[in-house]
N, C-alpha and C positions, 0 to 999 in steps of 0.2 A: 474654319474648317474648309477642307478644299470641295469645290465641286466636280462632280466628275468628266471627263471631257467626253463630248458628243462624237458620234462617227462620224467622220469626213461622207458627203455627198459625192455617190458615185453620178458623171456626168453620160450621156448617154448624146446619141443623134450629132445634130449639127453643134451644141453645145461641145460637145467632148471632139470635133473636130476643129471648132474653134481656138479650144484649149491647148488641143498635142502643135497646131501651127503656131501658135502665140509662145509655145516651151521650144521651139526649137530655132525662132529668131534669136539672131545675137544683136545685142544693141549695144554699138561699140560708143565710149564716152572719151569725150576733145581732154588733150593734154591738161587744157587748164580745170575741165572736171575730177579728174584726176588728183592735180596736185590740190583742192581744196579739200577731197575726201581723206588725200594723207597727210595733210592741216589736220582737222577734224580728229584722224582717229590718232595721232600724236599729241591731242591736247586731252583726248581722252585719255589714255596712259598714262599721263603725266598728271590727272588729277588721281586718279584709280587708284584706292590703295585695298590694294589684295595681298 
């Protein structure tokens, strides 16, 4: 049986400034990260059967 899920913690203070500055950096990934993660999810697919 399932458990129920708990409320998400509202952040407050320097916590929750920490957080909206951490959500709004972009962290851009090298070509060759890239082409591993679309290795990855093409070898996923191709096992997947849905």
């Amino acid at each position: 049986m399932a458990r129920p899920i708990k409320e998400t913690p509202i952040l407050y203070g320097e916590d929750a400034r920490r957080f909206e500055a951490r959500m709004q950096e972009r962290r851009r990934i090298s070509v060759e990260e890239r082409a591993e993660m679309d290795m990855i999810y093409k070898t996923l697919r191709a096992t997947a059967n849905f």
